[in-house]
PDB file with SEQRES, HELIX, SHEET and CRYST1 records, atoms N, CA, C and O in Angstrom:
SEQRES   1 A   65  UNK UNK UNK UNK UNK UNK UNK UNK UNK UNK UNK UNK UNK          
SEQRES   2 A   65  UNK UNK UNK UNK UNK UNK UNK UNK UNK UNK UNK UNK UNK          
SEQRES   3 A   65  UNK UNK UNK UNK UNK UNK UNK UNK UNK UNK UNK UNK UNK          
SEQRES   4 A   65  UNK UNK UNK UNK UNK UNK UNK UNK UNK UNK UNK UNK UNK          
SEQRES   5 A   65  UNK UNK UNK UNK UNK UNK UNK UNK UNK UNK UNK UNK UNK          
HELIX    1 AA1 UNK A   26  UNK A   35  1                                  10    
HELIX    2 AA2 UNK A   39  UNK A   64  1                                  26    
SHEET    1 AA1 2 UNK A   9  UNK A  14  0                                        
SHEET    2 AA1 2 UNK A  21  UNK A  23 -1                                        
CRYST1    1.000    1.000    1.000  90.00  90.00  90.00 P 1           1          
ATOM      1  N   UNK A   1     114.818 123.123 126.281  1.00  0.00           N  
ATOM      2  CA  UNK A   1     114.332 123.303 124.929  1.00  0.00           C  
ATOM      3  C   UNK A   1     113.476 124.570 124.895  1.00  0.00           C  
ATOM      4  O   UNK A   1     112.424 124.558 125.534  1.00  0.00           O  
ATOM      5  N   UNK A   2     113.862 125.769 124.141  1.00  0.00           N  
ATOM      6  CA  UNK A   2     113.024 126.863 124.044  1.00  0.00           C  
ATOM      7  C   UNK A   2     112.003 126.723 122.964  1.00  0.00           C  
ATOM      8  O   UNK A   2     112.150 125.943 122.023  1.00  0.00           O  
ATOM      9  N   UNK A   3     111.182 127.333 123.089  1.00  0.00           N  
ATOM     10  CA  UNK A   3     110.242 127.220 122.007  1.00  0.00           C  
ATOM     11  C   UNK A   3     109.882 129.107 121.635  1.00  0.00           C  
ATOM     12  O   UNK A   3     110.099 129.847 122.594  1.00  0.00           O  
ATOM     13  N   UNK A   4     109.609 129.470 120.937  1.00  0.00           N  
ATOM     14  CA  UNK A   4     108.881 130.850 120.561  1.00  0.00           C  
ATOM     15  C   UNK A   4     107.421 130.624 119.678  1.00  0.00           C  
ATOM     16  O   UNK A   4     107.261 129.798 118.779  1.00  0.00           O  
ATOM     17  N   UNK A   5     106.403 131.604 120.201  1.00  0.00           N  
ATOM     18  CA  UNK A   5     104.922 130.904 119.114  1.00  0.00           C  
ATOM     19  C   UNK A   5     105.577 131.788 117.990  1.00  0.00           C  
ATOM     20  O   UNK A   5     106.496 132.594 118.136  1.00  0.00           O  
ATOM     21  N   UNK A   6     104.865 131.444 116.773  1.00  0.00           N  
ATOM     22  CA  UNK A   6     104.947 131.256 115.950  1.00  0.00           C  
ATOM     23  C   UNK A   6     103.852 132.516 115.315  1.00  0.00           C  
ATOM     24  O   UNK A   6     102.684 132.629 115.687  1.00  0.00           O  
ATOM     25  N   UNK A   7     104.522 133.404 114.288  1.00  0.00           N  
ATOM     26  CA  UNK A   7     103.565 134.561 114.561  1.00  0.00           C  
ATOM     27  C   UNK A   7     102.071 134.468 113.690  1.00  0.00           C  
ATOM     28  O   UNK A   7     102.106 133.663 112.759  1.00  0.00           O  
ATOM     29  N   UNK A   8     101.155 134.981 113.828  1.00  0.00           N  
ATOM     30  CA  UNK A   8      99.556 134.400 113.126  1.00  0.00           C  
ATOM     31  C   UNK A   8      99.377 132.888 113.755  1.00  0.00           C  
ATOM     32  O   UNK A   8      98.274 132.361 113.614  1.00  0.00           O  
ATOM     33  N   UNK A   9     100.322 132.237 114.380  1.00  0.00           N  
ATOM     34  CA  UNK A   9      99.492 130.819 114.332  1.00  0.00           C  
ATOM     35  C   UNK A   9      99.623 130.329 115.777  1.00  0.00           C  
ATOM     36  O   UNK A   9     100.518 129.659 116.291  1.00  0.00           O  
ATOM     37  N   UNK A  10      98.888 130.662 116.119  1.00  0.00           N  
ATOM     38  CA  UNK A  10      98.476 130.549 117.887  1.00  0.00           C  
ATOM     39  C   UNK A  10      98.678 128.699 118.382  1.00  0.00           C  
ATOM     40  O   UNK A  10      98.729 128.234 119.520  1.00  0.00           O  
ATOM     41  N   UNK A  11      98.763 127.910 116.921  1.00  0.00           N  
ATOM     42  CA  UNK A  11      98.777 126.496 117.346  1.00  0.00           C  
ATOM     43  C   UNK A  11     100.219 126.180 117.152  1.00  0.00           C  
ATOM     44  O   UNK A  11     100.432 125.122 117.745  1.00  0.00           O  
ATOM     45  N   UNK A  12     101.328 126.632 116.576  1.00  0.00           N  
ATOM     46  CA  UNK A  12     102.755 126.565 116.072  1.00  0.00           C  
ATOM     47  C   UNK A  12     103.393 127.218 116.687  1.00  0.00           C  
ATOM     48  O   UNK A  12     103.139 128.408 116.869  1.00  0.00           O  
ATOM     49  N   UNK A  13     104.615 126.478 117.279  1.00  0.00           N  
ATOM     50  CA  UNK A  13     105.821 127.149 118.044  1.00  0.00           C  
ATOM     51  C   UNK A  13     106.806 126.533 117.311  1.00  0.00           C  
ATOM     52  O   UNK A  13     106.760 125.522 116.611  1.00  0.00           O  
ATOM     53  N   UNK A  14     108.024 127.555 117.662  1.00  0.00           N  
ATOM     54  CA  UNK A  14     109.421 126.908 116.673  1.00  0.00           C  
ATOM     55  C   UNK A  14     110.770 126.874 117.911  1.00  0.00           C  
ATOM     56  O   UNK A  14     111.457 127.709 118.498  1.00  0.00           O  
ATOM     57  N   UNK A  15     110.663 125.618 117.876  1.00  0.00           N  
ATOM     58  CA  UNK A  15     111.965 125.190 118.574  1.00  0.00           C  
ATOM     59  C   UNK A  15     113.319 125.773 118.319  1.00  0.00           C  
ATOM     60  O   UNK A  15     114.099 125.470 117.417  1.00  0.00           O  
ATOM     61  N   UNK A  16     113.452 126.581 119.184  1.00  0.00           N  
ATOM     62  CA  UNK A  16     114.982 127.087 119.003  1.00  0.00           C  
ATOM     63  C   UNK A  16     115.820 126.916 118.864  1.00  0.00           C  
ATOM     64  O   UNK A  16     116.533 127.698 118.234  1.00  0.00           O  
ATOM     65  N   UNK A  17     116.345 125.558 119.470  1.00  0.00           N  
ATOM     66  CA  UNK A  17     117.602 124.695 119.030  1.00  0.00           C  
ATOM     67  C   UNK A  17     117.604 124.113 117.956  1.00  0.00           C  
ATOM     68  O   UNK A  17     118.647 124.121 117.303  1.00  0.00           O  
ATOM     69  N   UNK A  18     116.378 123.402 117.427  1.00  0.00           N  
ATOM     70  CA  UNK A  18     116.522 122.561 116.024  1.00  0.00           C  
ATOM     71  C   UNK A  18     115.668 123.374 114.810  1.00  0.00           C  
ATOM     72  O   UNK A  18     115.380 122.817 113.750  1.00  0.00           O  
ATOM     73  N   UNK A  19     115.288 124.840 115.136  1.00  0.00           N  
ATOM     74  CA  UNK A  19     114.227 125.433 114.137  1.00  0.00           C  
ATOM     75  C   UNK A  19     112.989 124.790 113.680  1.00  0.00           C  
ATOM     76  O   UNK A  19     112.171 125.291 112.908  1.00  0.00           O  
ATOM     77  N   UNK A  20     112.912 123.272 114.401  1.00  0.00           N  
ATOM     78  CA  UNK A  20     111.581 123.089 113.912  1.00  0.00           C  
ATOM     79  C   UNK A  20     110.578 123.520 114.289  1.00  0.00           C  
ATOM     80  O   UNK A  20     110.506 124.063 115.391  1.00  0.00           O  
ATOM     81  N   UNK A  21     109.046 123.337 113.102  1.00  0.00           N  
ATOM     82  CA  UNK A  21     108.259 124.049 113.819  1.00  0.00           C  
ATOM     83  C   UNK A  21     106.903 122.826 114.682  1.00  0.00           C  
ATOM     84  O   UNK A  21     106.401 121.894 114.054  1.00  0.00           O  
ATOM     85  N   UNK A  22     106.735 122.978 115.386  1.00  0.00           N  
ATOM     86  CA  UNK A  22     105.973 122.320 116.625  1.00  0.00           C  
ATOM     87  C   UNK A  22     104.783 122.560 116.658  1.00  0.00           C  
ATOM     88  O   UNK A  22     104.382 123.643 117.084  1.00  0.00           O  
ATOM     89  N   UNK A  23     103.659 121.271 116.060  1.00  0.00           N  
ATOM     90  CA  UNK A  23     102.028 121.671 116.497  1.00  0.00           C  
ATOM     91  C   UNK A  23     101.853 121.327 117.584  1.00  0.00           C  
ATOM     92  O   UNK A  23     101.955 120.163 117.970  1.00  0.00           O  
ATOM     93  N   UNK A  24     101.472 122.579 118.469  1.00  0.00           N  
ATOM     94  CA  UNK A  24     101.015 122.336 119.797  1.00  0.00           C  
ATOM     95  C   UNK A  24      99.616 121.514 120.216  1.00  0.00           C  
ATOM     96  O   UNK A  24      99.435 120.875 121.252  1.00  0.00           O  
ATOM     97  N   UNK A  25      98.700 121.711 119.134  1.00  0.00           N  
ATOM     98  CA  UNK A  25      97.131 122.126 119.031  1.00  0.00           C  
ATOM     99  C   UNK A  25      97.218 119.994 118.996  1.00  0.00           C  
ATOM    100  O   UNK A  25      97.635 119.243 118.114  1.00  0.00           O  
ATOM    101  N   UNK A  26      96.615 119.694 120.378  1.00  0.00           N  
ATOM    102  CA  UNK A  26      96.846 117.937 120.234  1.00  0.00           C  
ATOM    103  C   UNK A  26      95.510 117.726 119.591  1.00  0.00           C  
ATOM    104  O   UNK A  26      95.492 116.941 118.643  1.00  0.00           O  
ATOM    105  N   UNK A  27      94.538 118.221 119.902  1.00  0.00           N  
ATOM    106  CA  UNK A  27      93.260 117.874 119.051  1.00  0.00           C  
ATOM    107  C   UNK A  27      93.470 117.816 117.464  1.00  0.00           C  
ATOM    108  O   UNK A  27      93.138 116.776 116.896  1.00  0.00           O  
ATOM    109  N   UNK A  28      93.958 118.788 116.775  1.00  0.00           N  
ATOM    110  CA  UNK A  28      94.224 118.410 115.495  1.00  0.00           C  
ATOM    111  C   UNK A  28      95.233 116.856 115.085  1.00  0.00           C  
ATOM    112  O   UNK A  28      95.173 116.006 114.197  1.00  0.00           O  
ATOM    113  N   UNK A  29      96.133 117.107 116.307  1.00  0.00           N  
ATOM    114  CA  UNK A  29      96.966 116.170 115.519  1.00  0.00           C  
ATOM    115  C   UNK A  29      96.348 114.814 115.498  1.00  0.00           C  
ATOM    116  O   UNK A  29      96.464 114.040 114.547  1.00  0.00           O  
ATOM    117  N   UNK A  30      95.475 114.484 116.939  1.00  0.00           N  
ATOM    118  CA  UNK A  30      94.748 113.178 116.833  1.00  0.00           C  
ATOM    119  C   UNK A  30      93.747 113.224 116.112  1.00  0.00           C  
ATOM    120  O   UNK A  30      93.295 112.081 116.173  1.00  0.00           O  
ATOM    121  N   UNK A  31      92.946 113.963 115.301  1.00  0.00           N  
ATOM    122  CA  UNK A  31      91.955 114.435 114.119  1.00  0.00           C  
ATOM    123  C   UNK A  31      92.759 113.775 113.417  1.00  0.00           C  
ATOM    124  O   UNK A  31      92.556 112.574 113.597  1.00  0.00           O  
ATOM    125  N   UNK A  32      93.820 114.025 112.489  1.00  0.00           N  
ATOM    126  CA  UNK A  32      94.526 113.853 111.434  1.00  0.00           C  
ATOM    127  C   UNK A  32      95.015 112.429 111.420  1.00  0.00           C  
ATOM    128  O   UNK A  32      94.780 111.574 110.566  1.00  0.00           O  
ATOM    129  N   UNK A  33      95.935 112.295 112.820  1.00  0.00           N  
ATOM    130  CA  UNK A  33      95.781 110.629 113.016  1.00  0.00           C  
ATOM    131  C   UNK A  33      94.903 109.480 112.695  1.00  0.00           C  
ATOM    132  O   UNK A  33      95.280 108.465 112.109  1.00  0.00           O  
ATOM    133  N   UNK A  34      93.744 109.706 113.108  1.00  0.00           N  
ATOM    134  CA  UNK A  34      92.373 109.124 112.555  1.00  0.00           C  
ATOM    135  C   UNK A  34      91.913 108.887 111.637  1.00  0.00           C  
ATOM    136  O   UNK A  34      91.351 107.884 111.196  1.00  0.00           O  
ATOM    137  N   UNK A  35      92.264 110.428 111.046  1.00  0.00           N  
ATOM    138  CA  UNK A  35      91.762 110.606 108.863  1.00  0.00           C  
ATOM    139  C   UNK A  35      92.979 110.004 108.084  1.00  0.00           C  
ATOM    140  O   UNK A  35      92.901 109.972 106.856  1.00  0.00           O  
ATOM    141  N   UNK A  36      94.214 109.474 108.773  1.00  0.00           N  
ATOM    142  CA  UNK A  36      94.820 108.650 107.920  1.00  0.00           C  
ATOM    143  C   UNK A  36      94.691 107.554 108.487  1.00  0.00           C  
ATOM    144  O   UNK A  36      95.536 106.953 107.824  1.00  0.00           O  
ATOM    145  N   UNK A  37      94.127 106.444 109.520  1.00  0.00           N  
ATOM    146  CA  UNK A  37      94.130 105.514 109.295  1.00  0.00           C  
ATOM    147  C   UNK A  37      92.582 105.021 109.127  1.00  0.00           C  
ATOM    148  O   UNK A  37      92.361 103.812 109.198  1.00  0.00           O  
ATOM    149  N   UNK A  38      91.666 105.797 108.938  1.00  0.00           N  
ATOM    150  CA  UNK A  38      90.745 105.847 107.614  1.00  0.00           C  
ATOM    151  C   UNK A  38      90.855 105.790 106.389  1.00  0.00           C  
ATOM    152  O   UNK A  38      90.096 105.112 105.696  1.00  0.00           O  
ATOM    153  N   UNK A  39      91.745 106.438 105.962  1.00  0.00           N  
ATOM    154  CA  UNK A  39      92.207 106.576 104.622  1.00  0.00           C  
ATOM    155  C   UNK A  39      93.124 105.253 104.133  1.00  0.00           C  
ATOM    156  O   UNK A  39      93.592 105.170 102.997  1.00  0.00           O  
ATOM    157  N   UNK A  40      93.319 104.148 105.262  1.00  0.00           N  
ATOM    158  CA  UNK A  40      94.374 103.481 104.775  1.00  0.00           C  
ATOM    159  C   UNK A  40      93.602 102.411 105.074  1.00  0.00           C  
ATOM    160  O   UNK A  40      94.174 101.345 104.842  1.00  0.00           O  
ATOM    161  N   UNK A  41      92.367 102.305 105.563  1.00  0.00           N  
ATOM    162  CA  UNK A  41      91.168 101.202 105.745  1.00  0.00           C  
ATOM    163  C   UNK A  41      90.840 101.066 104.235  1.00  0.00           C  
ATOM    164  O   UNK A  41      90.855 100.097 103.477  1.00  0.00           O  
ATOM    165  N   UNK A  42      90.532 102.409 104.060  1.00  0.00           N  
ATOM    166  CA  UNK A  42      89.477 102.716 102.755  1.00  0.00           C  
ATOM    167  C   UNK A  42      90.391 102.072 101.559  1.00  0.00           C  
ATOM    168  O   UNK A  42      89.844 101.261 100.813  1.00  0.00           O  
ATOM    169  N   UNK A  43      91.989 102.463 101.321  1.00  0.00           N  
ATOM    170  CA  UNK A  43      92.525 102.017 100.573  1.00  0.00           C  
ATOM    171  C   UNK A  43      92.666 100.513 100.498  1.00  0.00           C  
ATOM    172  O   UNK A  43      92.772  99.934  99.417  1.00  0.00           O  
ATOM    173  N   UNK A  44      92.663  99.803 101.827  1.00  0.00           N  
ATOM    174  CA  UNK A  44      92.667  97.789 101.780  1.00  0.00           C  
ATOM    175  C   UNK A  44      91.288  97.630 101.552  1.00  0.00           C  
ATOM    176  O   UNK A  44      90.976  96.539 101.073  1.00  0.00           O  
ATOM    177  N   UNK A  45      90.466  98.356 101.749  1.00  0.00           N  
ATOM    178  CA  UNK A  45      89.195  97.952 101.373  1.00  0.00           C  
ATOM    179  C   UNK A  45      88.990  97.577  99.825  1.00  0.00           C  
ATOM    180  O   UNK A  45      88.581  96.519  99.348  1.00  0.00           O  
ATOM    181  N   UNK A  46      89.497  99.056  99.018  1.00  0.00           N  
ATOM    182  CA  UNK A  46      89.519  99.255  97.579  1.00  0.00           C  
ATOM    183  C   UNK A  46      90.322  98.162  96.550  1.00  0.00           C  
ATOM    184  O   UNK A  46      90.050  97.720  95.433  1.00  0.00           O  
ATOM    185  N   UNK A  47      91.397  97.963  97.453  1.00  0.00           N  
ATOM    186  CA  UNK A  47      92.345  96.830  96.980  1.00  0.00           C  
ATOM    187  C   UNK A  47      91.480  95.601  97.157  1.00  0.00           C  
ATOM    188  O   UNK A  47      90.982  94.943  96.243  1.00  0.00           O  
ATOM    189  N   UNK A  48      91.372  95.387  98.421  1.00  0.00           N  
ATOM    190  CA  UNK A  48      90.622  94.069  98.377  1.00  0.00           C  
ATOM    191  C   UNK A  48      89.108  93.921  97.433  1.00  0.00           C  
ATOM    192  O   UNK A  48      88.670  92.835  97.051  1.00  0.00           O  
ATOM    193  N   UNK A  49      88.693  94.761  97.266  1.00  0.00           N  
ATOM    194  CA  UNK A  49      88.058  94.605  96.191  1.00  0.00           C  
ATOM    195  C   UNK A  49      88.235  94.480  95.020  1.00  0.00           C  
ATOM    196  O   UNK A  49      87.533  93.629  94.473  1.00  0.00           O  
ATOM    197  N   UNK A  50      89.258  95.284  94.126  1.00  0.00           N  
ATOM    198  CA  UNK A  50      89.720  94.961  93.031  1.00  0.00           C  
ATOM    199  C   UNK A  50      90.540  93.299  92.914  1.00  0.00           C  
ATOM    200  O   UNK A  50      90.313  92.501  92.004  1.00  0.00           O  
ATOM    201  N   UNK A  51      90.894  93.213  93.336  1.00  0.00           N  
ATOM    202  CA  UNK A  51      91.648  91.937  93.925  1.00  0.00           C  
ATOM    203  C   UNK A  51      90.303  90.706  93.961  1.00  0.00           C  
ATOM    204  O   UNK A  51      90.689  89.545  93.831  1.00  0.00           O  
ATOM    205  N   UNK A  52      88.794  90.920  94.128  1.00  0.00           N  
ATOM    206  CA  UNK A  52      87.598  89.889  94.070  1.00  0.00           C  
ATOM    207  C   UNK A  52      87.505  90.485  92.642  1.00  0.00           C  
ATOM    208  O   UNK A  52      87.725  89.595  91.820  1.00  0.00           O  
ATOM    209  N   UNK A  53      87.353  91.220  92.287  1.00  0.00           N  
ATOM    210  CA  UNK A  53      86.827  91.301  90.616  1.00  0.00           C  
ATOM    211  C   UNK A  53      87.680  90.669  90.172  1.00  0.00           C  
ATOM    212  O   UNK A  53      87.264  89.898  89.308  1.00  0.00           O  
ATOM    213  N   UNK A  54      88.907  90.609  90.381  1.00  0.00           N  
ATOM    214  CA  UNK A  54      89.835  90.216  88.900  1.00  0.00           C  
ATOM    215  C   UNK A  54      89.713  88.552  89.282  1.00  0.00           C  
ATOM    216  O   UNK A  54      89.928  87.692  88.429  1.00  0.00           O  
ATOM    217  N   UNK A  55      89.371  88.260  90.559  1.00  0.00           N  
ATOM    218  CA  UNK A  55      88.842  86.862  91.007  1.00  0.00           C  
ATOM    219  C   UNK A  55      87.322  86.196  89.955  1.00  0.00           C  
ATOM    220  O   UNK A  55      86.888  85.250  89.298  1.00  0.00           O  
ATOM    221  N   UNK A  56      87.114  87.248  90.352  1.00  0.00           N  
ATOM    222  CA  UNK A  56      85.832  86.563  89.565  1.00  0.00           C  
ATOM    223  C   UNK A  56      85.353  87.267  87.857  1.00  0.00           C  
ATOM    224  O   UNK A  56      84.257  87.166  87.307  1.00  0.00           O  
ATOM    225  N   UNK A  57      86.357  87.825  87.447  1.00  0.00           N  
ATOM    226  CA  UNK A  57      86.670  87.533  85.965  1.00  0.00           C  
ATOM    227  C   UNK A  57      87.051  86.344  85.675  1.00  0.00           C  
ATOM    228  O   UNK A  57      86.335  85.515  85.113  1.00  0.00           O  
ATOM    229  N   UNK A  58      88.146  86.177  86.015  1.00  0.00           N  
ATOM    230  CA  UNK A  58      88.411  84.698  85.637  1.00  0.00           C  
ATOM    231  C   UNK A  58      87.612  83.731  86.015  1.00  0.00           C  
ATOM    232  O   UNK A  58      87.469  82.792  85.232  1.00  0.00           O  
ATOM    233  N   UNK A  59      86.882  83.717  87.323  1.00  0.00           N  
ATOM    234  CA  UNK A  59      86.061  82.965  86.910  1.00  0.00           C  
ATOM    235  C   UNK A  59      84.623  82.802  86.019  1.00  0.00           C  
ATOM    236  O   UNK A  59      83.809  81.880  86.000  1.00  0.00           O  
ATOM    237  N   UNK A  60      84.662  84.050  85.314  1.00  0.00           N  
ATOM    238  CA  UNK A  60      83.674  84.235  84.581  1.00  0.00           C  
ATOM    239  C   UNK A  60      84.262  83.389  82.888  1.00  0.00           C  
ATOM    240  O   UNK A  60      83.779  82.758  81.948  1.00  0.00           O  
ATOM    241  N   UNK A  61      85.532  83.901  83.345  1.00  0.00           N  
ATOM    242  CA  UNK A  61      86.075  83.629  81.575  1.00  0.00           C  
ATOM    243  C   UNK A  61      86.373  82.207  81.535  1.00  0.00           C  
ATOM    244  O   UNK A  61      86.509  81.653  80.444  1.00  0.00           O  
ATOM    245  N   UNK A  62      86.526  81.336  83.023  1.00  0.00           N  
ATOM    246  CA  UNK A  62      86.397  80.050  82.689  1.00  0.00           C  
ATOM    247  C   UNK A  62      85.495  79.335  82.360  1.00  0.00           C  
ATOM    248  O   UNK A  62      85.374  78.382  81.591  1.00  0.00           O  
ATOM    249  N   UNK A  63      84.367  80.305  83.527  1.00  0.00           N  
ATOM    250  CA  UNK A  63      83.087  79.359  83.176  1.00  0.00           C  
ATOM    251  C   UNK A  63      82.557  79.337  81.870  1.00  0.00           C  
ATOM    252  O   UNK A  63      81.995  78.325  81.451  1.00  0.00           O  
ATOM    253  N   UNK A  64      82.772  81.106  80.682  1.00  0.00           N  
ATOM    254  CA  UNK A  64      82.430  80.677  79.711  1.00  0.00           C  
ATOM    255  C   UNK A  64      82.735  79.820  78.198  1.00  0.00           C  
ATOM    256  O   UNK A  64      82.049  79.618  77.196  1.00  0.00           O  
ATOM    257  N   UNK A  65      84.235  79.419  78.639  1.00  0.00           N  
ATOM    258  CA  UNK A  65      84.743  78.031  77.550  1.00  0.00           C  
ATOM    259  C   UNK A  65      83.997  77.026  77.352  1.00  0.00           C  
ATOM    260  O   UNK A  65      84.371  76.114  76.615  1.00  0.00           O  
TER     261      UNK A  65                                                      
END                                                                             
């Protein structure tokens, strides 16, 4: 598998056989790894919260009949 860097970007090489382009730079990619499964905490978090409000609307709107 050949690779060539990638010109200005000292972290990107492009695979010669399939033209893709290849982040070398592993620190970013496990950075990024991280900030999305943060981002996907934060989102069950958000859900699960909306999901107790609409819980306890109704139980607001029962209790007040």
């Amino acid at each position: 598998m050949a690779r060539r860097k990638v010109k200005d970007n000292p972290n990107l090489e492009r695979d010669m056989s399939s033209r893709a382009i290849i982040n070398t730079n592993k620190n970013a990619i496990v950075k990024r790894r991280e900030r999305i499964a943060k981002d996907k905490a934060k989102e069950a978090e958000f859900e699960q919260m909306k999901s107790e409000i609409e819980e306890l609307k109704k139980i607001v709107k029962k209790l007040s009949k």
